[in-house]
N, C-alpha and C positions, 0 to 999 in steps of 0.2 A: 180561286175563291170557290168553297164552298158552297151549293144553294142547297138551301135546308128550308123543310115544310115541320113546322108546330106546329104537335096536333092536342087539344085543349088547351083554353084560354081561362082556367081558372086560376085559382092560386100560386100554382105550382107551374103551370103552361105560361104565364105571363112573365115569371121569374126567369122561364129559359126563352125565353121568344124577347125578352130585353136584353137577353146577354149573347145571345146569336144576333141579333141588330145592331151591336155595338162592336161585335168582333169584326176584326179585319181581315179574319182569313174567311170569314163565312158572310152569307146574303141569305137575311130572311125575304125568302119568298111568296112563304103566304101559312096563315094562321085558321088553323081549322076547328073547327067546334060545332055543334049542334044549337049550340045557345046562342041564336044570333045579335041579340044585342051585347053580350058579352065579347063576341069575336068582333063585330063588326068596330067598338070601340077601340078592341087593340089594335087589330088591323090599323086604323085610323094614327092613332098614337104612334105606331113604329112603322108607317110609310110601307104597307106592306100590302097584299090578297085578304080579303077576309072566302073563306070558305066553310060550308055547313056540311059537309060530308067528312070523315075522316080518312075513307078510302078514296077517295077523288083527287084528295090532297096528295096521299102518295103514289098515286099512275101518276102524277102529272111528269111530262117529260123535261120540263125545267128545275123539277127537284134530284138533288143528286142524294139526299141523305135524309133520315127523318128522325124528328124529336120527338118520343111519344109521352105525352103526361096526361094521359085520359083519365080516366076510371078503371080501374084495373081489371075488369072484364071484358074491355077489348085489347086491352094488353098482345096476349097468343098471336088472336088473327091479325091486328096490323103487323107487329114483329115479324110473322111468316110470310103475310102481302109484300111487304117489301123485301123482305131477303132474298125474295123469289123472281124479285124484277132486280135484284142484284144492288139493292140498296143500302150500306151501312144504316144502322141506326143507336141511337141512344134509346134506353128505354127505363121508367121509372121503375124503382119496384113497387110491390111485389111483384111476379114474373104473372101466378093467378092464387087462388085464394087455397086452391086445391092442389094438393103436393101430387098427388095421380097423374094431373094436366099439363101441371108444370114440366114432371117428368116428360115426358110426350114430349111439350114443347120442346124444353132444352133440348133433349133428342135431335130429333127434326132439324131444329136450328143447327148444332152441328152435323149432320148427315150432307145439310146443304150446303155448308162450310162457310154459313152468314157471319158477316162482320157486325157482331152485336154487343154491345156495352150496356150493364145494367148501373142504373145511376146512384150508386149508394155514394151518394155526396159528400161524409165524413173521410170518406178513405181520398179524399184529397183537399182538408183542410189542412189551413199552412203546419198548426200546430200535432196532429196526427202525423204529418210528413217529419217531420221531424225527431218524433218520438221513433217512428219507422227507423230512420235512416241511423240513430243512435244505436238500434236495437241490433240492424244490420251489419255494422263497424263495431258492434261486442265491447261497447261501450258499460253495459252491466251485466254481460256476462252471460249466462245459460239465464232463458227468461224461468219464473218460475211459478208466480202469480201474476194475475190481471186483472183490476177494479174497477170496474164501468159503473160512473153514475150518469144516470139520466133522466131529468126531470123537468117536464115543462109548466109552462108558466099559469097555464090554466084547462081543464075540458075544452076540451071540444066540440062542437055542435052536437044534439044529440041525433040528428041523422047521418051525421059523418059518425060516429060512434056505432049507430045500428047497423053500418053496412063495411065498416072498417074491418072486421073477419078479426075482431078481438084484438088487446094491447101487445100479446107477444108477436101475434103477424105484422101488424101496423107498427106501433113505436117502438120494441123491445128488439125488433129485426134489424134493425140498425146497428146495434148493440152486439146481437150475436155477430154478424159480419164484423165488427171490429173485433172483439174475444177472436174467432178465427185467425183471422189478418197478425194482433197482438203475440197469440201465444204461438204463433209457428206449427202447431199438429191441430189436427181435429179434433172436438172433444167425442168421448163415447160416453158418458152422462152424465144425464142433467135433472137435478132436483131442483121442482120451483114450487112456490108459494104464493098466492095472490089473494086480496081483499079489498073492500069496498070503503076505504075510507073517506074520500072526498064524496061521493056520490051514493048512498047503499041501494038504489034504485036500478043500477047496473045490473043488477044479478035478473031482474028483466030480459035483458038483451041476449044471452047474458055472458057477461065480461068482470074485468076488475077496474079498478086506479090505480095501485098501489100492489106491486108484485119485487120478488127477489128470486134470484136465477143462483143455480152452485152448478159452474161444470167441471169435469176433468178428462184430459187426454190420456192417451194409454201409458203415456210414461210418469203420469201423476200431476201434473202441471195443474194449474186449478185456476179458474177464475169467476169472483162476484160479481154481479150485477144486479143494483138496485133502480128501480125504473116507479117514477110516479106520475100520473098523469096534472097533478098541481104542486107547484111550489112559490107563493107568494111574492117570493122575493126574486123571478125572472127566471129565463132560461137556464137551465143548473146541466153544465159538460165536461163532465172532465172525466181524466182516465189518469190510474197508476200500474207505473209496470215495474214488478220490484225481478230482480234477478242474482246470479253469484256473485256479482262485484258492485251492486247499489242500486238504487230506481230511479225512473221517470215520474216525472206529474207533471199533467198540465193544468194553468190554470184558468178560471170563467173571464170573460171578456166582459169588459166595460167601456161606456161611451169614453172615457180619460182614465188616466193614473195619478189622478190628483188622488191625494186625503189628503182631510184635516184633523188639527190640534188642537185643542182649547182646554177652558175648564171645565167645559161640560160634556167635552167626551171626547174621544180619543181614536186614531187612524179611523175617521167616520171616511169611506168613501163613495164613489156614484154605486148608483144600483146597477144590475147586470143589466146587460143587455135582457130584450124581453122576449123576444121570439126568435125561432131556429132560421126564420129568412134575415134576417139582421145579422145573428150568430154567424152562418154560415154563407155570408155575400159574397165573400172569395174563394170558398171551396165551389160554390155554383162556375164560375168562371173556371177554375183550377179544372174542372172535371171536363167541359169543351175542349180546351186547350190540348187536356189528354188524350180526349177521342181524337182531334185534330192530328195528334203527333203519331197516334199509334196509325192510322190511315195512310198519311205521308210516308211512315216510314215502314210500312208493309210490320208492325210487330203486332205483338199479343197485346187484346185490350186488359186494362188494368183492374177492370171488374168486370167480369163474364156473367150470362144467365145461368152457367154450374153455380157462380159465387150465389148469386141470388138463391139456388133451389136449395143446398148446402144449409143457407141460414133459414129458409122457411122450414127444410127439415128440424132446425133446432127450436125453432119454432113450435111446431107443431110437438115436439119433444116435450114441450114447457108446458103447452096447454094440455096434453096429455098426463103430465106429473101435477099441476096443480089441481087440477079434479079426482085424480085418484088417491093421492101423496105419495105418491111412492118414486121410488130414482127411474128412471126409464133408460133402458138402453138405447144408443141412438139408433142402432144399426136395427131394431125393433119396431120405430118409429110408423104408424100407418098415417091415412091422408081423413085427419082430423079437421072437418069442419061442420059445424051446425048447417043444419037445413036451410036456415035462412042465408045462408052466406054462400049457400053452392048456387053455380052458373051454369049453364046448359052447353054443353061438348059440342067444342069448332067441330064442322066435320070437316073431312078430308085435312088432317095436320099432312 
């Protein structure tokens, strides 16, 4: 059995620190956070340490692994504290805000040959896996195009927004790791577009809501993504993969598969689900399981911190094309961030 230390008890940390308590090949040991009424109540809830250091948590010598879901600025340094005491870890994205550091990072981590997993949680929901595994068995043939929508159900806090390092790092990077993952090659560029239309006070920050991504690989492969930070009507996920012998789609999740009939309207059914931890309650589990299996069995984890730097480059690709308009090369791509959103340099990586 695994013992594993969570490190942040917010949103995101209490989602992996209930699914590490509940798994049976792992033991939550103890839940780390600076907020101490935040930790101390989960602690409390899943029978576990509350701790208020996040480096304390990982020396400790009854942790064998660590779950990082911080704030993405200490991301780098725990990643490196642990791999350095020889500790696998999970680790959120992004890797950092700054594609410069990240380089670095990634670096380092493999120089030390760290067993690290970056947690892009879609590349193991059931229905992704599947569209994978079709794609894999040539099911539709040479893929050709890929159509990533994705849209959430409403804003965000406007302080998670100010410090979120804009929509293509934050929510849009999920998106490019799938495009990746979907289309088999790398793209080499990327034309985006972005505006203000839920919010137009954004440009403040300044950021978008409402943005569309065109990439293409060097063999001409192409794929869309449209990305809005609101959509009324719940959590909006789906992907189409059209290829030489037919396509995939998959479709939005609902609480049932009921609809109804009548005279006054027609296939009426439930509303989508409404947020991406509801959407995604079994990719969160799917993706431990993963790190689990690749550990046990000495293999490659299934999404590495390259994966992650990879899509923050296209990333940063994006934000770069939609301030200028023009296509951007990716291989071009420099380490695009506003002032506000840079971090002060780990020393000694």
């Amino acid at each position: 059995m695994l013992r594993i230390a969570v490190l942040g008890a917010g949103r995101i940390g209490k989602i992996h620190a209930a699914n590490v308590a509940m798994n049976p090949r792992t033991k939550l040991v103890v839940v780390a956070d600076p907020w101490k009424e935040g930790v101390d109540a989960l602690a409390n809830q899943l029978g576990c340490e509350a701790a208020y250091d996040y480096g304390c948590a990982v020396d400790r010598d009854d942790v064998d692994a660590v779950f990082i879901g911080t704030p993405t600025e200490f991301h780098i340094e725990l990643m490196l504290r642990a791999v350095k005491l020889g500790k696998p870890v999970i680790c959120e994205k992004p890797i950092d805000m700054d594609y410069e550091r990240a380089e670095a990072a990634v670096n380092e981590l493999e120089r030390l040959n760290g067993r690290v997993m970056l947690a892009f949680n879609r590349r193991f929901d059931p229905d992704y896996l599947r569209l994978r595994r079709s794609i894999d068995d040539g099911e539709i043939g040479d893929v050709r195009q890929v159509i990533i929508t994705s849209r959430d159900p409403g804003l965000a806090s406007r302080a998670y927004l100010e410090s979120s390092g804009g929509i293509y790092r934050d929510m849009t990077i999920h998106d490019f790791d799938m495009a990746r993952s979907l289309l088999g090659e790398e793209p080499v560029e990327v034309f985006a577009i972005g505006s203000r239309l839920v919010d137009p006070t954004l440009e403040s920050i300044p950021d978008y809501d409402s943005v569309m991504v065109l990439m293409r690989t060097a063999s001409g492969r192409q794929c869309h993504i449209n990305c809005c930070r609101e959509a009324v009507y719940g959590f909006d996920q789906r992907l189409e993969v059209s290829g030489s012998k037919g396509m995939l789609l998959n479709e939005n999740h609902r609480t049932n598969t009921v609809r109804r009939y009548g005279a006054d309207a027609t296939d009426v059914a439930e509303p989508l689900l409404h947020f991406f931890l509801e959407r995604h309650a079994d990719s969160y589990k799917i993706e431990l399981n993963c790190f689990l299996d690749a550990l046990e069995t000495n293999s490659p984890m299934p999404a590495t911190p390259r994966d992650g730097l990879l899509a923050l480059r296209l990333a940063n690709c994006a934000t770069e094309s939609a301030a200028t308009g023009k296509v951007v090369r990716v291989g071009n791509v420099l380490s695009l961030v506003e002032p506000s959103a840079q971090v002060t340099q780990v020393a000694a990586l």
